[in-house]
mmCIF file of the N, C-alpha and C atoms, coordinates in Angstrom:
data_MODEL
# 
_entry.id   MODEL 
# 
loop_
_atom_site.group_PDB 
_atom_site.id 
_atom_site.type_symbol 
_atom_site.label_atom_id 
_atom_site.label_alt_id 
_atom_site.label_comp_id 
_atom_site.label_asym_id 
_atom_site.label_entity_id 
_atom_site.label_seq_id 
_atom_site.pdbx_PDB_ins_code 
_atom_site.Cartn_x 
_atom_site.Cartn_y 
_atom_site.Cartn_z 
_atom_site.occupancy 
_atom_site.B_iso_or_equiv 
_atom_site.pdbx_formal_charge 
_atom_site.auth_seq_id 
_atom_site.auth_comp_id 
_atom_site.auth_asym_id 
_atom_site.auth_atom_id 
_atom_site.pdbx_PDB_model_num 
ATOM 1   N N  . UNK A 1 1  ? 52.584 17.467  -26.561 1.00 0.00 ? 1  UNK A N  1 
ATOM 2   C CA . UNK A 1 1  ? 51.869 16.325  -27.095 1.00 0.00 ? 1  UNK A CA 1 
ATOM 3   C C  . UNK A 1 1  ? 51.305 15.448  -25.982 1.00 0.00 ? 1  UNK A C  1 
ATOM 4   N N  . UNK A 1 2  ? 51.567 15.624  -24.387 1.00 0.00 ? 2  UNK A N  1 
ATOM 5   C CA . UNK A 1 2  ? 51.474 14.923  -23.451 1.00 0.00 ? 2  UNK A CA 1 
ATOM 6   C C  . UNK A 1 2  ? 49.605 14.781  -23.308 1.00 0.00 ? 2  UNK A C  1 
ATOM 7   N N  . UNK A 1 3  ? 49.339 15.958  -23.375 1.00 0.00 ? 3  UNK A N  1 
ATOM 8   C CA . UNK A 1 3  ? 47.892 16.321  -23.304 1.00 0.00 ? 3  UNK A CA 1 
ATOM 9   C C  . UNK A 1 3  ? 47.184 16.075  -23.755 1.00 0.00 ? 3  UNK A C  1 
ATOM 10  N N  . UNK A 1 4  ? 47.501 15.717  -25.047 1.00 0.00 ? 4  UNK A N  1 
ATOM 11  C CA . UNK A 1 4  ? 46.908 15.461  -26.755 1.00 0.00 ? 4  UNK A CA 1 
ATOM 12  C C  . UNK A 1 4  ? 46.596 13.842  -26.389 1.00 0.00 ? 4  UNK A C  1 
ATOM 13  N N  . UNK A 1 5  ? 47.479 12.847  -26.069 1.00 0.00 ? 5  UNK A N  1 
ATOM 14  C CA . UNK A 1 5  ? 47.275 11.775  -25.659 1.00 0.00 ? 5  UNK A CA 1 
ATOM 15  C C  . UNK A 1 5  ? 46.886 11.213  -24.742 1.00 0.00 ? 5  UNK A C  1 
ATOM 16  N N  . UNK A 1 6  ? 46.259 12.493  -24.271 1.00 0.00 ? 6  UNK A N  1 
ATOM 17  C CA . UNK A 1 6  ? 45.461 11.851  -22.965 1.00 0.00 ? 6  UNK A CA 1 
ATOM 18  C C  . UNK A 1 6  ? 44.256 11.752  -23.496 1.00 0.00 ? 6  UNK A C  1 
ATOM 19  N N  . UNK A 1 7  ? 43.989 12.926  -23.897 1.00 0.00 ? 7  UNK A N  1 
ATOM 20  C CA . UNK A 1 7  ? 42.584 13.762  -25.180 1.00 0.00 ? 7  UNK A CA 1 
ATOM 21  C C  . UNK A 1 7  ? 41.938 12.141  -25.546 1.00 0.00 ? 7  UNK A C  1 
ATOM 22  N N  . UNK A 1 8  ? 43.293 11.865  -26.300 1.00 0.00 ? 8  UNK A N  1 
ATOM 23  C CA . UNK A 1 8  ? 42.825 10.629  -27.311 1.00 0.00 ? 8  UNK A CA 1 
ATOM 24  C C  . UNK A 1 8  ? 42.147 9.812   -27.112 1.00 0.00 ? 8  UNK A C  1 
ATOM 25  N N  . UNK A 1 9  ? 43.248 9.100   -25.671 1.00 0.00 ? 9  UNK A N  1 
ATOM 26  C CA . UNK A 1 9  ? 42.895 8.085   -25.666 1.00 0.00 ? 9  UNK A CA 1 
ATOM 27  C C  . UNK A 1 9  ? 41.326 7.906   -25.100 1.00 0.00 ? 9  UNK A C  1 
ATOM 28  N N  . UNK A 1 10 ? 41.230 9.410   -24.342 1.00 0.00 ? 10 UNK A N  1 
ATOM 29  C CA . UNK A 1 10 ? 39.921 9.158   -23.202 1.00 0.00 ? 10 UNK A CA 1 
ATOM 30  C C  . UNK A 1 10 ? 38.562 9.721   -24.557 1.00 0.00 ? 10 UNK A C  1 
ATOM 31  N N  . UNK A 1 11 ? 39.139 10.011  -25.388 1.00 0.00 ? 11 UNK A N  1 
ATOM 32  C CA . UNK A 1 11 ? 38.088 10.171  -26.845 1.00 0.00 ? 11 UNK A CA 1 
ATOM 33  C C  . UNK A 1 11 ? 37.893 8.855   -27.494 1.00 0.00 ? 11 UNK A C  1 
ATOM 34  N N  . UNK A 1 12 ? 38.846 7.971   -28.018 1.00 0.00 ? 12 UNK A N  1 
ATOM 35  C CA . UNK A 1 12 ? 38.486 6.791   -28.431 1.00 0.00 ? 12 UNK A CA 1 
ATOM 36  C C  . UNK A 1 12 ? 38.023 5.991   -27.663 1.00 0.00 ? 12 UNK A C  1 
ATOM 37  N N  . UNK A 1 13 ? 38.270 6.165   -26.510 1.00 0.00 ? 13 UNK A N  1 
ATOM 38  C CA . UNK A 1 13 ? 37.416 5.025   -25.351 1.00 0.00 ? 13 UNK A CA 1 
ATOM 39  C C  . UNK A 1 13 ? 36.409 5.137   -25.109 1.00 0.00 ? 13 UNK A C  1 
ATOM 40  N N  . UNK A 1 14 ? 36.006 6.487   -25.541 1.00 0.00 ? 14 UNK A N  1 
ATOM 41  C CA . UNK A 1 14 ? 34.093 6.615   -25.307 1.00 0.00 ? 14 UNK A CA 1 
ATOM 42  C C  . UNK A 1 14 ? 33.666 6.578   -25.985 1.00 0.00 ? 14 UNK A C  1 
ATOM 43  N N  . UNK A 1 15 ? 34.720 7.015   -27.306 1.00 0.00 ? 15 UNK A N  1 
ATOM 44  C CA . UNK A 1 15 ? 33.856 6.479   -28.426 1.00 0.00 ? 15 UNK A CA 1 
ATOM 45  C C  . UNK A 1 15 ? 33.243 5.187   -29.141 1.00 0.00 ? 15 UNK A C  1 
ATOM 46  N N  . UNK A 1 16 ? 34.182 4.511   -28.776 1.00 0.00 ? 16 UNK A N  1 
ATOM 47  C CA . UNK A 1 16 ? 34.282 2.840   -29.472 1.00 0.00 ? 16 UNK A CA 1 
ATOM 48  C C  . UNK A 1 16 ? 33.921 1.984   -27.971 1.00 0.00 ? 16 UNK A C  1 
ATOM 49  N N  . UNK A 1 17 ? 33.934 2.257   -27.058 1.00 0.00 ? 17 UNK A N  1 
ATOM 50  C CA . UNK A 1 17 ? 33.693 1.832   -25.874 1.00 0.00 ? 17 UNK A CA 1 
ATOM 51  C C  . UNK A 1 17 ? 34.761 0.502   -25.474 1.00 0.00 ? 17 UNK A C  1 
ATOM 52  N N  . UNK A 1 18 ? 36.096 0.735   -25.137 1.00 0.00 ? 18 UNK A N  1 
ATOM 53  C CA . UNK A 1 18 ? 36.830 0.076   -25.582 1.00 0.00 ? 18 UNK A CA 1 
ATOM 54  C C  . UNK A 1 18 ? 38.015 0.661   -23.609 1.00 0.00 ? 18 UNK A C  1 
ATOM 55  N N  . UNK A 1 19 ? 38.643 -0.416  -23.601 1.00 0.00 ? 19 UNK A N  1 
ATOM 56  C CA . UNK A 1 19 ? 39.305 -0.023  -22.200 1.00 0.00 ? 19 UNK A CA 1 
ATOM 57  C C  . UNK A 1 19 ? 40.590 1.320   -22.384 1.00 0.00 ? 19 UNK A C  1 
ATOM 58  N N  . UNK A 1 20 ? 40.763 2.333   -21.536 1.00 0.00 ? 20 UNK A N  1 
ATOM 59  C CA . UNK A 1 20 ? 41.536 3.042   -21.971 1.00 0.00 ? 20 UNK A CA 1 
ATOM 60  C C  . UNK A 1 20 ? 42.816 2.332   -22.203 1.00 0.00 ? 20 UNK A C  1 
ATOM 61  N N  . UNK A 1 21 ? 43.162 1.639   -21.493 1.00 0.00 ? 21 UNK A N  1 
ATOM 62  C CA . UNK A 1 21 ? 44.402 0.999   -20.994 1.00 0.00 ? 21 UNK A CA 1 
ATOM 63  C C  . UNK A 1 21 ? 44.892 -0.010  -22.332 1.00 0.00 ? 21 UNK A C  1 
ATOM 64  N N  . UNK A 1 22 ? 44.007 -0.249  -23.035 1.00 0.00 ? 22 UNK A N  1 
ATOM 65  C CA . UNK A 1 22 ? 43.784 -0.818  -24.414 1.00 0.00 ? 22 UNK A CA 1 
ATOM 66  C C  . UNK A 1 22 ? 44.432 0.108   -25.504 1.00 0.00 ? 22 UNK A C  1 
ATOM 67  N N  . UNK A 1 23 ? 43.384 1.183   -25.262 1.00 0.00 ? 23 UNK A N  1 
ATOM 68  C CA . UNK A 1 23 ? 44.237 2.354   -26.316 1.00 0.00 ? 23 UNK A CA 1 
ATOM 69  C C  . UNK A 1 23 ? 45.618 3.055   -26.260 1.00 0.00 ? 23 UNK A C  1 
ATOM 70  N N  . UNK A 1 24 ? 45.914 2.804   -24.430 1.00 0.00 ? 24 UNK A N  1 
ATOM 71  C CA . UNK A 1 24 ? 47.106 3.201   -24.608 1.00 0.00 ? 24 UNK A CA 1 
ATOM 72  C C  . UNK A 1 24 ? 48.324 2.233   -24.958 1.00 0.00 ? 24 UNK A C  1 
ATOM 73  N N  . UNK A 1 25 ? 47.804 1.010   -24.835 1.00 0.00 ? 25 UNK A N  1 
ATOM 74  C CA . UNK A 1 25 ? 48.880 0.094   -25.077 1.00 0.00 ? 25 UNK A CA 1 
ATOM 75  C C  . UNK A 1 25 ? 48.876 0.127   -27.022 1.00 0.00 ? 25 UNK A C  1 
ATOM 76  N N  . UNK A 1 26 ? 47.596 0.105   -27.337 1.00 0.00 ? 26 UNK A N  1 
ATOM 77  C CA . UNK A 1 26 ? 47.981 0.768   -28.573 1.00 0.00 ? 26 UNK A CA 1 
ATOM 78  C C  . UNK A 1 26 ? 48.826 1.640   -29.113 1.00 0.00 ? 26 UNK A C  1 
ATOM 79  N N  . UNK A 1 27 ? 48.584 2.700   -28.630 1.00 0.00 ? 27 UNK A N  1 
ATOM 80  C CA . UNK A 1 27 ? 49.473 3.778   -28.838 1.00 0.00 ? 27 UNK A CA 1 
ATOM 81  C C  . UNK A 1 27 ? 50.933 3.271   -28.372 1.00 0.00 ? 27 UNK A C  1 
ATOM 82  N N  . UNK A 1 28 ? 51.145 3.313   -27.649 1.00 0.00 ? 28 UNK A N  1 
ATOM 83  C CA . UNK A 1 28 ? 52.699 2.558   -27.343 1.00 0.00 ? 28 UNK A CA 1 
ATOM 84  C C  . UNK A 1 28 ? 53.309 1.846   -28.217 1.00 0.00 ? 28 UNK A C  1 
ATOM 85  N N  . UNK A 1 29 ? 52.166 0.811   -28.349 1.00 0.00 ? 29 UNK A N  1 
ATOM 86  C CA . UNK A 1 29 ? 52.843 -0.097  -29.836 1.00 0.00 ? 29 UNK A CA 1 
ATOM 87  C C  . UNK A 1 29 ? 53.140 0.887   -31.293 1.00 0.00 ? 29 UNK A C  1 
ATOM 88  N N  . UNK A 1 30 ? 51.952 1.720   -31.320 1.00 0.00 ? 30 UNK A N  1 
ATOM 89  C CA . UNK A 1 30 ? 52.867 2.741   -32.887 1.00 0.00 ? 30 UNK A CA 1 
ATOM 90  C C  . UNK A 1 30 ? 53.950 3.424   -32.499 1.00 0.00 ? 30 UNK A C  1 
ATOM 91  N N  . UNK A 1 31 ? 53.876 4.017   -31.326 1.00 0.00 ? 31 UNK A N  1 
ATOM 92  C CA . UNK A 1 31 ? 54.937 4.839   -31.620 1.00 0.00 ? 31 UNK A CA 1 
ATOM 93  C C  . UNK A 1 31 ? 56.363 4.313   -31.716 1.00 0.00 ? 31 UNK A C  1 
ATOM 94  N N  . UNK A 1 32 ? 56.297 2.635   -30.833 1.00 0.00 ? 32 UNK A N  1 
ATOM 95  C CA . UNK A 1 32 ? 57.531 2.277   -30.725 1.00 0.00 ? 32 UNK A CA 1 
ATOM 96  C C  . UNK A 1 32 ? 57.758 1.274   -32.221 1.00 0.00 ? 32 UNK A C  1 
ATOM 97  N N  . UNK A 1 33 ? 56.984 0.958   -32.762 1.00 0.00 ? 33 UNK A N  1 
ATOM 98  C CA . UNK A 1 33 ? 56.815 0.587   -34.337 1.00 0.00 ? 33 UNK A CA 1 
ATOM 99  C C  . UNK A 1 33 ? 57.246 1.859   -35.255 1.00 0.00 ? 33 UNK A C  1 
ATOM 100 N N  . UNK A 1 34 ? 57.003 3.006   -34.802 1.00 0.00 ? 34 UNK A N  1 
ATOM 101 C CA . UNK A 1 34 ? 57.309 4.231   -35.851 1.00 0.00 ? 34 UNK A CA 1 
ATOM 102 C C  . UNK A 1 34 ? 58.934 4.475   -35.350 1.00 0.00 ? 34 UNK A C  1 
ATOM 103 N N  . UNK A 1 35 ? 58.945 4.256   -34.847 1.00 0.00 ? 35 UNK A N  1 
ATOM 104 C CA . UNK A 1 35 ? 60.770 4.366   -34.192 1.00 0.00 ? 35 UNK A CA 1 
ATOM 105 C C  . UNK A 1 35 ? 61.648 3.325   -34.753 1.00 0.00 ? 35 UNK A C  1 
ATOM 106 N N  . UNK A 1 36 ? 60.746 2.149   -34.530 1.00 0.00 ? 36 UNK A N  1 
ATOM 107 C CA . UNK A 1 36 ? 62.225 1.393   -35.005 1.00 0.00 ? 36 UNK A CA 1 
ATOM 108 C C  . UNK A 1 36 ? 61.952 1.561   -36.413 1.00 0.00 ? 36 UNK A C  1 
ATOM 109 N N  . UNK A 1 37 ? 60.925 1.769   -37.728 1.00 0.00 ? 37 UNK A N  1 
ATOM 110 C CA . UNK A 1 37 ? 61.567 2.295   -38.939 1.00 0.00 ? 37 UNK A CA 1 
ATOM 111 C C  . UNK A 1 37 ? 61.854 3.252   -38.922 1.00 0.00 ? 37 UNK A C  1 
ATOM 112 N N  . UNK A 1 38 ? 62.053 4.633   -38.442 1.00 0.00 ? 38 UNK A N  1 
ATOM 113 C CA . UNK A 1 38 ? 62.926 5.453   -37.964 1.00 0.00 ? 38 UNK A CA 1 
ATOM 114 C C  . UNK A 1 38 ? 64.568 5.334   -38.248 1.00 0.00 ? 38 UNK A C  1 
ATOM 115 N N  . UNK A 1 39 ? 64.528 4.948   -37.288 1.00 0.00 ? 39 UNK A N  1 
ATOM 116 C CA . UNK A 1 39 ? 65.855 4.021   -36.818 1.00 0.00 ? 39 UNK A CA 1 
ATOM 117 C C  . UNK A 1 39 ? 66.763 2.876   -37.467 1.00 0.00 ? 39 UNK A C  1 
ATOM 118 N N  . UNK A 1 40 ? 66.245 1.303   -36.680 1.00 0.00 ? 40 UNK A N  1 
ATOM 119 C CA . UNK A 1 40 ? 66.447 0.486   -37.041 1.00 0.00 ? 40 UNK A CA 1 
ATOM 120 C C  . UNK A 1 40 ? 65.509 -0.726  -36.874 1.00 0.00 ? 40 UNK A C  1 
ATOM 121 N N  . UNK A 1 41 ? 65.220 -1.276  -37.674 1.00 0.00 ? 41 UNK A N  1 
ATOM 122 C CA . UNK A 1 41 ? 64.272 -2.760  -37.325 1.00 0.00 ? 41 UNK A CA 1 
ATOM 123 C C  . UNK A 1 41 ? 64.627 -3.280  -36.732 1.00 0.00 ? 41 UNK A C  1 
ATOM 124 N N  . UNK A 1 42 ? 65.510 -3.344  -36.567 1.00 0.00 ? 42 UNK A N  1 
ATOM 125 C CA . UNK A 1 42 ? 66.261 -4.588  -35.555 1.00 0.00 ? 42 UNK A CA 1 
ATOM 126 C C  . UNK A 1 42 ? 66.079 -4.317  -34.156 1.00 0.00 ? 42 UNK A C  1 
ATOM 127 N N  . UNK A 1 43 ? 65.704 -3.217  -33.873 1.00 0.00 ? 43 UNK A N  1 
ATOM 128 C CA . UNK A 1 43 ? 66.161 -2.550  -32.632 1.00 0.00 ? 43 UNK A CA 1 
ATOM 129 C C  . UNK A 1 43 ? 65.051 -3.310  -31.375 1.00 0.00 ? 43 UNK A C  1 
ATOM 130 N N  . UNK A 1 44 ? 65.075 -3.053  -30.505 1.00 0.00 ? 44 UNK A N  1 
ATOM 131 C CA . UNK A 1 44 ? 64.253 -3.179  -29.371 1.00 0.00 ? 44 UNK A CA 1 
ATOM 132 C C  . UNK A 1 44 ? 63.951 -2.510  -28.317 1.00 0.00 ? 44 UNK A C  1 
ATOM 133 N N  . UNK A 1 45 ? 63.006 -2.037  -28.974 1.00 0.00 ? 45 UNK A N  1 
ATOM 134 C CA . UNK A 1 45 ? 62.254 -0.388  -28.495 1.00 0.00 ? 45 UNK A CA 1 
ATOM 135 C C  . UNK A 1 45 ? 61.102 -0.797  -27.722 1.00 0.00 ? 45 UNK A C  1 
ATOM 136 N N  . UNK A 1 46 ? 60.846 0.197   -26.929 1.00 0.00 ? 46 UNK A N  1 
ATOM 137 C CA . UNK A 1 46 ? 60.065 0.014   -25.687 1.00 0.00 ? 46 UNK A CA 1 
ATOM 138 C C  . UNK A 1 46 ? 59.548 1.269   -25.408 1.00 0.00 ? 46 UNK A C  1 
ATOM 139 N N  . UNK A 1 47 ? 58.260 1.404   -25.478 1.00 0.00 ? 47 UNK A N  1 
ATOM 140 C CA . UNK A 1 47 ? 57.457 3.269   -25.544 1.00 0.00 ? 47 UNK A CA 1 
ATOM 141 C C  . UNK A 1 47 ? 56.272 2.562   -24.257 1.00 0.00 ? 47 UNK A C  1 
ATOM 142 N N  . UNK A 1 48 ? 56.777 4.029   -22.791 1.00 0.00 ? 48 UNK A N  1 
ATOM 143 C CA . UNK A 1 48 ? 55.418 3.650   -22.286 1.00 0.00 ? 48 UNK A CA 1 
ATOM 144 C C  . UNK A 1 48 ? 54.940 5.151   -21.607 1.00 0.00 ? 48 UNK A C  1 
ATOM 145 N N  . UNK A 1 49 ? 53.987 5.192   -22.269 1.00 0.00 ? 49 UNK A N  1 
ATOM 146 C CA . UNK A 1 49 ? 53.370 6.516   -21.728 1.00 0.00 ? 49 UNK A CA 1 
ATOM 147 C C  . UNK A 1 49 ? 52.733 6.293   -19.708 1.00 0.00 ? 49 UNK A C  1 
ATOM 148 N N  . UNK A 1 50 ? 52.925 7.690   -19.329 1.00 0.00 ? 50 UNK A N  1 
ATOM 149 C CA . UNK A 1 50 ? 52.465 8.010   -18.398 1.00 0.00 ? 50 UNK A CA 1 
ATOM 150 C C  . UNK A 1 50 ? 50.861 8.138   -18.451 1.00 0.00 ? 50 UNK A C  1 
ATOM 151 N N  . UNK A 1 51 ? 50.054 7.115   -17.255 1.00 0.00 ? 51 UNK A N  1 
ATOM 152 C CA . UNK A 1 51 ? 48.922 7.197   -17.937 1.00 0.00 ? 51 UNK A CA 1 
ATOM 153 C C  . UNK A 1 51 ? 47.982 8.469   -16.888 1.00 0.00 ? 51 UNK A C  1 
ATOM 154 N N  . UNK A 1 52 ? 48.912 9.030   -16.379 1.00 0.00 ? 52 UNK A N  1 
ATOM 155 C CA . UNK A 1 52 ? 48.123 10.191  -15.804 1.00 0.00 ? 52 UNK A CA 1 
ATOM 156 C C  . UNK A 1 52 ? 48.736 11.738  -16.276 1.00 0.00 ? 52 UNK A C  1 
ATOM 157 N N  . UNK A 1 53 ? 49.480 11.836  -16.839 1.00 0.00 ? 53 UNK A N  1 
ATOM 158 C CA . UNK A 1 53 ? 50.308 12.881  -17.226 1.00 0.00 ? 53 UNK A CA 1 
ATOM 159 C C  . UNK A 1 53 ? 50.338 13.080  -18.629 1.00 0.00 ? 53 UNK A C  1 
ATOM 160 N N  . UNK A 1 54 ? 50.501 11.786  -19.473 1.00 0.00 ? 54 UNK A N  1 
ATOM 161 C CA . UNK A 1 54 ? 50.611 11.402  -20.551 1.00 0.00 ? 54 UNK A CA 1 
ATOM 162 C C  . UNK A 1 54 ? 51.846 11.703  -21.305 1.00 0.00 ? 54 UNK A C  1 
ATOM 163 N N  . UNK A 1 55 ? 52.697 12.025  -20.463 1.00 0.00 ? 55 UNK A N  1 
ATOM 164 C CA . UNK A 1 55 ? 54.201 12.077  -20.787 1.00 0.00 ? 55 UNK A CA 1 
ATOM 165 C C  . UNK A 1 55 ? 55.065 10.353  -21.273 1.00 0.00 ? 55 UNK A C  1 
ATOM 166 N N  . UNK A 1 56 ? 55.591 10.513  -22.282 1.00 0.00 ? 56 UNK A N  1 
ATOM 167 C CA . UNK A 1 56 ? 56.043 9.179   -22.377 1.00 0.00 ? 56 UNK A CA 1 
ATOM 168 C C  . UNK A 1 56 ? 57.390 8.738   -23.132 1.00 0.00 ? 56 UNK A C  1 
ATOM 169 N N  . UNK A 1 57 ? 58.024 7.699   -22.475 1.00 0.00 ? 57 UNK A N  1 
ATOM 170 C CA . UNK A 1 57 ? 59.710 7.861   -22.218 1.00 0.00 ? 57 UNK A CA 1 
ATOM 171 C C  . UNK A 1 57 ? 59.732 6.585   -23.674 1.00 0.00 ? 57 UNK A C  1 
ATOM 172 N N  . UNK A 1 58 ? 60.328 6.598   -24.469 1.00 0.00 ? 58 UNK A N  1 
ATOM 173 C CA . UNK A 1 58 ? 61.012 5.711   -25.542 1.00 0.00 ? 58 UNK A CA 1 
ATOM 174 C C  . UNK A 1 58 ? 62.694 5.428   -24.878 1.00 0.00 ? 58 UNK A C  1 
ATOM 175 N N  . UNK A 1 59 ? 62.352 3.667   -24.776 1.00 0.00 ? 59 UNK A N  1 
ATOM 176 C CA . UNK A 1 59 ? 63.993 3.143   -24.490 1.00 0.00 ? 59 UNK A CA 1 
ATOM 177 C C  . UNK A 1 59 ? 64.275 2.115   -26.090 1.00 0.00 ? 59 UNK A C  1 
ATOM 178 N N  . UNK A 1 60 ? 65.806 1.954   -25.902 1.00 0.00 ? 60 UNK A N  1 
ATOM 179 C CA . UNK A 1 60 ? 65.779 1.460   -26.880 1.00 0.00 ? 60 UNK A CA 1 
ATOM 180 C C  . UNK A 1 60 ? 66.871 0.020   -25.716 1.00 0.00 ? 60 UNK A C  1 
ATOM 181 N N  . UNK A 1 61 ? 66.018 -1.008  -26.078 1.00 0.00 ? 61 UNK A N  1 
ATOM 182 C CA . UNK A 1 61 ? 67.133 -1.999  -25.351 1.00 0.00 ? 61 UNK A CA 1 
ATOM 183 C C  . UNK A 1 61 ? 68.575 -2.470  -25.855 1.00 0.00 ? 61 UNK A C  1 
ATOM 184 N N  . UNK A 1 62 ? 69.098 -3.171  -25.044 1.00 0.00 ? 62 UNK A N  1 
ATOM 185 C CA . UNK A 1 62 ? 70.344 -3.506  -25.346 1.00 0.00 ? 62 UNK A CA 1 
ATOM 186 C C  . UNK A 1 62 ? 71.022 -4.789  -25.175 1.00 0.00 ? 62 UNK A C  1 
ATOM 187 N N  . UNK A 1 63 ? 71.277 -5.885  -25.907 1.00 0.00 ? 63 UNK A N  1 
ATOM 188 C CA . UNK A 1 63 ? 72.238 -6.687  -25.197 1.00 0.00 ? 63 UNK A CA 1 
ATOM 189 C C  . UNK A 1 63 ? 73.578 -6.554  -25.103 1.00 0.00 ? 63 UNK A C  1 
ATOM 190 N N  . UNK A 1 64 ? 73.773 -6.386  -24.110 1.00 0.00 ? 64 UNK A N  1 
ATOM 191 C CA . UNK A 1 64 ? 75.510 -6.550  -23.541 1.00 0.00 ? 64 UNK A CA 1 
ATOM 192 C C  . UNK A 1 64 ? 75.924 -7.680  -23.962 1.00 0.00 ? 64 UNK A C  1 
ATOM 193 N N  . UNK A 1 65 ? 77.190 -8.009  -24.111 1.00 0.00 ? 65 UNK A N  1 
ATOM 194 C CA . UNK A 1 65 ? 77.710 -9.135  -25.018 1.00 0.00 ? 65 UNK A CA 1 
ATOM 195 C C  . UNK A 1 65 ? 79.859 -9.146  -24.319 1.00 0.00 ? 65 UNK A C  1 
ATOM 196 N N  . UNK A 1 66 ? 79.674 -9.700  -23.369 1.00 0.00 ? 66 UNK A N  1 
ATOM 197 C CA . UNK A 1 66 ? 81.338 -9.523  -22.633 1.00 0.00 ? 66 UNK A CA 1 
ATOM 198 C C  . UNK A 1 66 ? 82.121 -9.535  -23.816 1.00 0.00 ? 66 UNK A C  1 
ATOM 199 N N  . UNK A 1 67 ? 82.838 -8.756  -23.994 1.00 0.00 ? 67 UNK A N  1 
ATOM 200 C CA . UNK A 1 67 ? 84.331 -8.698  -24.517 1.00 0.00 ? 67 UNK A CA 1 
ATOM 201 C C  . UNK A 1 67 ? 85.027 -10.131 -25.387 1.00 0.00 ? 67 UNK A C  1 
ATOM 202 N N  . UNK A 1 68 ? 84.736 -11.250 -24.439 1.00 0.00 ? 68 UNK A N  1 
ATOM 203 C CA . UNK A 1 68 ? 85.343 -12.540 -24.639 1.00 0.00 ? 68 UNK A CA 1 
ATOM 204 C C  . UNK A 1 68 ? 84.625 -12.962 -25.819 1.00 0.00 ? 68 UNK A C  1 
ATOM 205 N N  . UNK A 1 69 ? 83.417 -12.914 -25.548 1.00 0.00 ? 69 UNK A N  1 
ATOM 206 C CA . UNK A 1 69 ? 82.700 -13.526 -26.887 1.00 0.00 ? 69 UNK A CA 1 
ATOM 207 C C  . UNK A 1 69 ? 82.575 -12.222 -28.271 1.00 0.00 ? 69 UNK A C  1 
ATOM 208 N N  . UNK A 1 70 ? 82.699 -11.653 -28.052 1.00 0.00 ? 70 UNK A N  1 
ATOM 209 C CA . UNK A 1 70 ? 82.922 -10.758 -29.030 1.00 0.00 ? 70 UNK A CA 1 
ATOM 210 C C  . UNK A 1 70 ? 84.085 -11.104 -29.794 1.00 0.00 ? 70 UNK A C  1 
ATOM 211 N N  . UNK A 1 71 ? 85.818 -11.297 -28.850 1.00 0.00 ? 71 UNK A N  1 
ATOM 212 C CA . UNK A 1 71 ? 86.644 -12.181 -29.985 1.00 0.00 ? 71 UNK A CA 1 
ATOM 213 C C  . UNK A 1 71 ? 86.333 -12.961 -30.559 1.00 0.00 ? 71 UNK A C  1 
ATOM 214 N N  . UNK A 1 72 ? 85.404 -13.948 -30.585 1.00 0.00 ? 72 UNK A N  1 
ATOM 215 C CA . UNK A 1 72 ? 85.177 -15.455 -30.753 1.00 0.00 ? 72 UNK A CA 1 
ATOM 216 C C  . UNK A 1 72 ? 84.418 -14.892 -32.331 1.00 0.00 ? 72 UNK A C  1 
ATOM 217 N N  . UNK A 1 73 ? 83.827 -13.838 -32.347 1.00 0.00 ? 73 UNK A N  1 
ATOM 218 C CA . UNK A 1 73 ? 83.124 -13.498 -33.135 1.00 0.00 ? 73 UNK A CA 1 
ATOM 219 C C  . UNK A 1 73 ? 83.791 -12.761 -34.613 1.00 0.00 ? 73 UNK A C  1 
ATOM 220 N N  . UNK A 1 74 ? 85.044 -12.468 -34.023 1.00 0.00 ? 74 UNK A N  1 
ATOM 221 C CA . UNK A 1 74 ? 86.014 -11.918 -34.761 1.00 0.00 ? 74 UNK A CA 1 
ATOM 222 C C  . UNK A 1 74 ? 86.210 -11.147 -35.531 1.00 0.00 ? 74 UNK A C  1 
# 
């Protein structure tokens, strides 16, 4: 699929005449929107494609939360 999104993006950018870097931040935003309903809404997901390869890594963030306050939380 790495290839395919390169395809794209450099197809919608000539087509609509529009910055690539635009379309890919687009794209980033669905896919990491299609993940967290996937998943979870709540989540905090982070999709960023490689913009020369078009390989692209999905994180899902995290807050850490020490131990201590977690009792408090009970």
């Amino acid at each position: 699929m790495s290839k395919e999104i390169l395809m794209v993006a450099e197809a919608v950018s000539n087509e609509k005449g529009v910055s690539e870097d635009i379309i890919f931040e687009a794209i980033e935003l669905a896919l990491a929107t299609a993940t967290k309903k996937r998943y979870d809404e709540e989540s905090d997901i982070e999709v960023t494609i490689d913009r020369d390869s078009g390989d692209y890594v999905t994180k899902r963030k995290w807050l850490v939360v020490p131990d201590t306050e977690l009792a408090l939380l009970g």
